[in-house]
N, CA and C atoms as an extended XYZ file, in Angstrom:
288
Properties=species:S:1:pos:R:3:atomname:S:1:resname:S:1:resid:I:1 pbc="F F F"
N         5.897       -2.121      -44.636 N   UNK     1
C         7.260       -2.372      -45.052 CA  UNK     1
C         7.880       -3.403      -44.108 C   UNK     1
N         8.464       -4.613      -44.871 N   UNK     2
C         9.388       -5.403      -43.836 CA  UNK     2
C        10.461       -4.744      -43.233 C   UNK     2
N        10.672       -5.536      -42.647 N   UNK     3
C        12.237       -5.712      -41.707 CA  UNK     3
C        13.347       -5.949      -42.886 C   UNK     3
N        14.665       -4.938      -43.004 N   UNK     4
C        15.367       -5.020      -43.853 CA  UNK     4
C        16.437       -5.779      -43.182 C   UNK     4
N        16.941       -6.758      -43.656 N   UNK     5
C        17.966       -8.005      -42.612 CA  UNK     5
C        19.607       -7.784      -43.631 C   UNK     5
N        20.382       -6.962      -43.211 N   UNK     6
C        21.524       -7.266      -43.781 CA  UNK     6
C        22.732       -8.629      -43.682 C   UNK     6
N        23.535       -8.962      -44.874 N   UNK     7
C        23.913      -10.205      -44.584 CA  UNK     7
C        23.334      -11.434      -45.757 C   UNK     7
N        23.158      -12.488      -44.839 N   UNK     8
C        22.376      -13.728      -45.806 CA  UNK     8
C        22.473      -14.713      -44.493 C   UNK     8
N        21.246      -15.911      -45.192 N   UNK     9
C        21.294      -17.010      -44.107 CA  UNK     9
C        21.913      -18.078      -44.974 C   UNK     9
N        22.534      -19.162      -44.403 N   UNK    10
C        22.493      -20.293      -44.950 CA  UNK    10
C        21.278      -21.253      -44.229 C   UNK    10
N        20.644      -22.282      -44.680 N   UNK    11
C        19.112      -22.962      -44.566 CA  UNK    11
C        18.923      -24.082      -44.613 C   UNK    11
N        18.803      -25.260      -43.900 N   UNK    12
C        18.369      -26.357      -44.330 CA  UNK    12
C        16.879      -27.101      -44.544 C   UNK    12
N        16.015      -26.957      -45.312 N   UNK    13
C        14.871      -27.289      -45.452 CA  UNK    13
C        14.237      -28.961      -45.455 C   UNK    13
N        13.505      -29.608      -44.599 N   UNK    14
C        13.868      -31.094      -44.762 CA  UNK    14
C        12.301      -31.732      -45.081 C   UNK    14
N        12.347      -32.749      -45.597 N   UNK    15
C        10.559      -33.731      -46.073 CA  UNK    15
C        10.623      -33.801      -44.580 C   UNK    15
N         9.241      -34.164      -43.957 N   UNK    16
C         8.599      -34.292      -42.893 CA  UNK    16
C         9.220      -35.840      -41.793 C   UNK    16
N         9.871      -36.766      -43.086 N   UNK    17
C         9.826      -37.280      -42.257 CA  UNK    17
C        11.634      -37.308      -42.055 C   UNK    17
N        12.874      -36.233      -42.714 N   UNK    18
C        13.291      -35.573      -42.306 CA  UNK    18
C        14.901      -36.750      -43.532 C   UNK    18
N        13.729      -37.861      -44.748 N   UNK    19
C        14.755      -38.788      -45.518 CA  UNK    19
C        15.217      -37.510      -46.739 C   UNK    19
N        15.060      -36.138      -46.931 N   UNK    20
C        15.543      -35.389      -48.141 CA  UNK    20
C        15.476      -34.276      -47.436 C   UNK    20
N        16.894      -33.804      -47.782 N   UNK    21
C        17.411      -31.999      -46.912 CA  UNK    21
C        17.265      -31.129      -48.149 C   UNK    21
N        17.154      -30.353      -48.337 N   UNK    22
C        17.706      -28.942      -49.120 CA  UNK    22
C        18.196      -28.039      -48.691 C   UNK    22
N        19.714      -27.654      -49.304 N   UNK    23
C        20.068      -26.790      -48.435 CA  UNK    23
C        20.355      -25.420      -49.275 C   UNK    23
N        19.622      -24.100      -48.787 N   UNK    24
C        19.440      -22.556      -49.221 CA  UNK    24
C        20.268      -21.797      -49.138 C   UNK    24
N        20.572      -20.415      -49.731 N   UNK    25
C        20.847      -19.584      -49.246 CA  UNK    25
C        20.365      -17.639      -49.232 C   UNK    25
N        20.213      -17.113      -48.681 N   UNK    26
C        18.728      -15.927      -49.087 CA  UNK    26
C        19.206      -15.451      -47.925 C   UNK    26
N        18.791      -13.919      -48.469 N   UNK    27
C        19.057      -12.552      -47.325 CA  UNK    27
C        17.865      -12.080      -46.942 C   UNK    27
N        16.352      -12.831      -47.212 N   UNK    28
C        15.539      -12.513      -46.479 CA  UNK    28
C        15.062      -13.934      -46.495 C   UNK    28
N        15.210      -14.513      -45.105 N   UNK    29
C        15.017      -15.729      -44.596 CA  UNK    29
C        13.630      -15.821      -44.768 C   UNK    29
N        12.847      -15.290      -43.848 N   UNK    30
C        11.196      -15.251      -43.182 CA  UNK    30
C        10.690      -15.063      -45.064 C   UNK    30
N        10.822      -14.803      -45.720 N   UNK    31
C        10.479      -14.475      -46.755 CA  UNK    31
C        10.644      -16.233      -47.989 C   UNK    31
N        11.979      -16.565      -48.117 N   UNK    32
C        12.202      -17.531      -48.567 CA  UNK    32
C        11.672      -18.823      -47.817 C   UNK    32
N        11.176      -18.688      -46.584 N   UNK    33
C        11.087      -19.789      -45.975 CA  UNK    33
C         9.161      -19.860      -46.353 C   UNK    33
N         8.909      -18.874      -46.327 N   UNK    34
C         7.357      -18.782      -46.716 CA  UNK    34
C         7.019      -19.142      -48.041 C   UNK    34
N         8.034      -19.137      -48.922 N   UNK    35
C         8.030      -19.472      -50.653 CA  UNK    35
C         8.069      -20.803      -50.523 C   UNK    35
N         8.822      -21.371      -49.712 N   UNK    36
C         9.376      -22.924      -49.694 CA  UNK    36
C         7.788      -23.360      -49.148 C   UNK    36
N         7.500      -23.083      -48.110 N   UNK    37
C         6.046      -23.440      -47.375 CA  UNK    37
C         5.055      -23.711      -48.336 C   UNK    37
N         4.747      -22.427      -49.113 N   UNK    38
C         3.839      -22.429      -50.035 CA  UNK    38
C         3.798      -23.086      -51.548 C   UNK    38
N         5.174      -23.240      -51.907 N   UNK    39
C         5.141      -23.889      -52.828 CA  UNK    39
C         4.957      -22.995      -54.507 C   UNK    39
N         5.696      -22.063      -54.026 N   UNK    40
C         5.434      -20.746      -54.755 CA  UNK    40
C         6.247      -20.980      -56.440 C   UNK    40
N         7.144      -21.475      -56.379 N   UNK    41
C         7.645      -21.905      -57.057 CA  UNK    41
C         7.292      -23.871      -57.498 C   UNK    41
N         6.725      -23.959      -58.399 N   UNK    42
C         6.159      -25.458      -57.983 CA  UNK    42
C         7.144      -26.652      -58.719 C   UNK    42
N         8.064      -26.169      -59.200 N   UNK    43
C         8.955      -27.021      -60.487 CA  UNK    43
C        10.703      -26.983      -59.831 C   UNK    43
N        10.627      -26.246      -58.215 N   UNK    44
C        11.915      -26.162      -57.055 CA  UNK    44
C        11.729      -27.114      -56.577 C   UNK    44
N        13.286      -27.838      -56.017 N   UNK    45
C        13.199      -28.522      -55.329 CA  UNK    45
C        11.980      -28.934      -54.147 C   UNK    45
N        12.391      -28.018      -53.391 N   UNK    46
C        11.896      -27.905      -52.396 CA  UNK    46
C        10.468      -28.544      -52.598 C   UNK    46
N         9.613      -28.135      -53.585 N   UNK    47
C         8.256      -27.803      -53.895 CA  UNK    47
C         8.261      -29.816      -54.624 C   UNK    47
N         9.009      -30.135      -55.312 N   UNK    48
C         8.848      -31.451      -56.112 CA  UNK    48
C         9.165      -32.404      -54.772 C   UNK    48
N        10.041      -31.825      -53.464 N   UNK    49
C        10.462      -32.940      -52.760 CA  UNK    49
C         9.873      -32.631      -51.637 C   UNK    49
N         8.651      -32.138      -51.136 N   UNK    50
C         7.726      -31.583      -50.297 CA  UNK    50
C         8.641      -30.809      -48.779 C   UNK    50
N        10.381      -30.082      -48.955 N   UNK    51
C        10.638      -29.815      -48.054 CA  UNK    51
C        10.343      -28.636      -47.630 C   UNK    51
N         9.287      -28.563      -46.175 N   UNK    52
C         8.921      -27.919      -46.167 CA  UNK    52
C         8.755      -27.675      -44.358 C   UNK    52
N         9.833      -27.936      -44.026 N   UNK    53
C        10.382      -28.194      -43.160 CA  UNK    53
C        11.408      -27.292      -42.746 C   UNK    53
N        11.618      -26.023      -41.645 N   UNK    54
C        12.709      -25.249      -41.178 CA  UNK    54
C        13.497      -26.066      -40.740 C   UNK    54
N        15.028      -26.818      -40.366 N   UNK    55
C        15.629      -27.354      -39.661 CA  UNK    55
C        16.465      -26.779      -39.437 C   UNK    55
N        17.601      -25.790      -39.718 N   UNK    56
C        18.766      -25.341      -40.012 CA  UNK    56
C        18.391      -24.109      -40.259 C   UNK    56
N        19.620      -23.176      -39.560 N   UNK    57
C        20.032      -21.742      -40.421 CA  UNK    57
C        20.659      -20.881      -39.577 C   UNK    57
N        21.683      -20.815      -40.235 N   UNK    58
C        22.581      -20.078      -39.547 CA  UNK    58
C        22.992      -18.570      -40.757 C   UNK    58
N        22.812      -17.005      -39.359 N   UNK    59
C        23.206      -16.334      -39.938 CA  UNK    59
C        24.774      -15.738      -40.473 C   UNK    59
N        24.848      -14.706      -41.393 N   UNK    60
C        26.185      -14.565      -42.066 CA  UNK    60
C        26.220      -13.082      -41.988 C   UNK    60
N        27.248      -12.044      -42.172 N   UNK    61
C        27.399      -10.687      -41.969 CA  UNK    61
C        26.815      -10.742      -43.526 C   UNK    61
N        27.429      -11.536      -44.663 N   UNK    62
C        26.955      -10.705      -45.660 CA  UNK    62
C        26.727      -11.877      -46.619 C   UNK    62
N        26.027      -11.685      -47.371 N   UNK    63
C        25.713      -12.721      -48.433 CA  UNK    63
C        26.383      -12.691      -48.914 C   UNK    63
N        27.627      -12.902      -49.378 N   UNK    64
C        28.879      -13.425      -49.995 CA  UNK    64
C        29.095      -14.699      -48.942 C   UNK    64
N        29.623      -14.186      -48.048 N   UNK    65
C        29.841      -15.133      -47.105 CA  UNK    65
C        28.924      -16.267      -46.861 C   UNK    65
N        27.677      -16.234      -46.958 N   UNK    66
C        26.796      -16.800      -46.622 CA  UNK    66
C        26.752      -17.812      -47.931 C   UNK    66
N        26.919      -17.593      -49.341 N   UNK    67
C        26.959      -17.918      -50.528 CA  UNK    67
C        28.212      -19.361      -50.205 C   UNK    67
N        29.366      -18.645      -50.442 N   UNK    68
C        30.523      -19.171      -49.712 CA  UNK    68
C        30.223      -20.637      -48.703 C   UNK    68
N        29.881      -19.997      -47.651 N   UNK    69
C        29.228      -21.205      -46.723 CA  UNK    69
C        28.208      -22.448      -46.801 C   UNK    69
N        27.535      -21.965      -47.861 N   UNK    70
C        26.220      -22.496      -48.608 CA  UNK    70
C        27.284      -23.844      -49.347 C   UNK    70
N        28.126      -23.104      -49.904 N   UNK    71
C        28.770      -24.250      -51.763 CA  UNK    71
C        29.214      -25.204      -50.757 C   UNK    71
N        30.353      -24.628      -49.670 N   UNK    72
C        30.787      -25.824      -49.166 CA  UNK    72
C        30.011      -26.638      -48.156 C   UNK    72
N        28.728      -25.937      -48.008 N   UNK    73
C        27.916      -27.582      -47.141 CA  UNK    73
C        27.392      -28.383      -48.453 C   UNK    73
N        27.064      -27.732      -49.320 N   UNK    74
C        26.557      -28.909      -50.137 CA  UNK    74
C        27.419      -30.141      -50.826 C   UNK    74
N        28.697      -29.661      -50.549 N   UNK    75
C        29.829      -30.585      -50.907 CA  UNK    75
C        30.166      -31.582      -49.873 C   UNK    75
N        29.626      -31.366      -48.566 N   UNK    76
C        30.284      -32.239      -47.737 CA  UNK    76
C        28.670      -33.232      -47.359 C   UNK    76
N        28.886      -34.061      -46.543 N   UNK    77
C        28.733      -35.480      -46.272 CA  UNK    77
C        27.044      -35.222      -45.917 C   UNK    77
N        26.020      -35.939      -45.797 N   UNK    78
C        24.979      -36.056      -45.306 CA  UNK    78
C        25.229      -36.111      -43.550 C   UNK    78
N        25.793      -36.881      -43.470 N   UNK    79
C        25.916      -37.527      -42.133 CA  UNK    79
C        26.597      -35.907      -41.448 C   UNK    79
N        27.753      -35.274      -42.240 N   UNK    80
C        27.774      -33.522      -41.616 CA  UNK    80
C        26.839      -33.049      -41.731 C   UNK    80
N        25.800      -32.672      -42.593 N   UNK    81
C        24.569      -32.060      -42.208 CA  UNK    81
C        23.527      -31.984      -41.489 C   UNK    81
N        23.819      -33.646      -40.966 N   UNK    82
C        22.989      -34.300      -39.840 CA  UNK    82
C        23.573      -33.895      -38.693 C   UNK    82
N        24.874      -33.350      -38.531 N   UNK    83
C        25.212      -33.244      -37.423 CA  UNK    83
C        25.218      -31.412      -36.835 C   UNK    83
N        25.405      -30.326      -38.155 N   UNK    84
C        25.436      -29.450      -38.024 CA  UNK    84
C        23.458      -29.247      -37.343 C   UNK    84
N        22.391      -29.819      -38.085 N   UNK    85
C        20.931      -29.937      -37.484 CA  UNK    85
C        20.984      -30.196      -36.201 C   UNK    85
N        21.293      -31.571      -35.694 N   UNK    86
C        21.643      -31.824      -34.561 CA  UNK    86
C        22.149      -31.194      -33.444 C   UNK    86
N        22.990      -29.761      -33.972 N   UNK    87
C        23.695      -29.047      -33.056 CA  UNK    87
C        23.172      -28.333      -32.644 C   UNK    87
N        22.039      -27.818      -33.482 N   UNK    88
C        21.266      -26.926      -33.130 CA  UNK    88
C        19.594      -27.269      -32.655 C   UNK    88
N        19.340      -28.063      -33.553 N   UNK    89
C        17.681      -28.227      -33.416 CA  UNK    89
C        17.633      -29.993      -33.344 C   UNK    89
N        18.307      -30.676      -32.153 N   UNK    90
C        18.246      -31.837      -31.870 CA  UNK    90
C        16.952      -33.020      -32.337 C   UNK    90
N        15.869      -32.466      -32.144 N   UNK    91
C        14.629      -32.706      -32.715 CA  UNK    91
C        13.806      -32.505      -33.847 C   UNK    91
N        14.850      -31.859      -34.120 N   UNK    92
C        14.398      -31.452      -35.769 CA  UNK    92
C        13.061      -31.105      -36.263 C   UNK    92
N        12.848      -30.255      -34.814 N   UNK    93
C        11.759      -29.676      -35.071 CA  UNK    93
C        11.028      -28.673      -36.168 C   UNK    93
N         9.787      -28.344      -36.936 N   UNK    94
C        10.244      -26.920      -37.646 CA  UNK    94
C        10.391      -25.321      -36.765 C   UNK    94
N        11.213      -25.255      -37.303 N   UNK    95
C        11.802      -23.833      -36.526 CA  UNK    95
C        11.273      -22.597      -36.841 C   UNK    95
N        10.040      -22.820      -38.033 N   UNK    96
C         9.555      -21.759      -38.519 CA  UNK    96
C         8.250      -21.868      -37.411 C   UNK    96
């Protein structure tokens, strides 16, 4: 049996060489991030734009919130998403 994680993450998933983001949202991270990896879904973003890449993710008390947090990054700027990555994972390394 997994680890039951209450809450939700918000996620940024990026191509390797880091030109296409996707950004998630899922209450079992380690789980969604392994779907994205694998390609489990093959007709998702993620899977058509090879991101497969951890960069981003920040946790939320509850997936509402996390939902919430999700709509409004995808509304705002590239260059903010570059900077929220940056804040955290300077190198944009994968974090998985």
């Amino acid at each position: 049996m997994g680890i039951i994680q209450k809450g939700g993450c918000v996620y940024i998933m990026a191509y390797k060489n880091n030109t296409v983001l996707y950004i998630g949202v899922t209450s079992p991270l380690y789980h969604r991030v392994l779907e994205n990896k694998g390609h489990k879904y093959p007709e998702s973003f993620t899977a058509r734009y090879n991101c497969e890449k951890l960069v981003y993710y920040l946790h939320y008390p509850t997936i509402e919130e996390a939902i919430t947090q999700e709509k409004k990054l995808k509304d705002r700027s590239r260059a903010h998403k570059e900077k929220l990555v940056n804040g955290l994972n300077p190198g944009w390394k994968d974090l998985w």
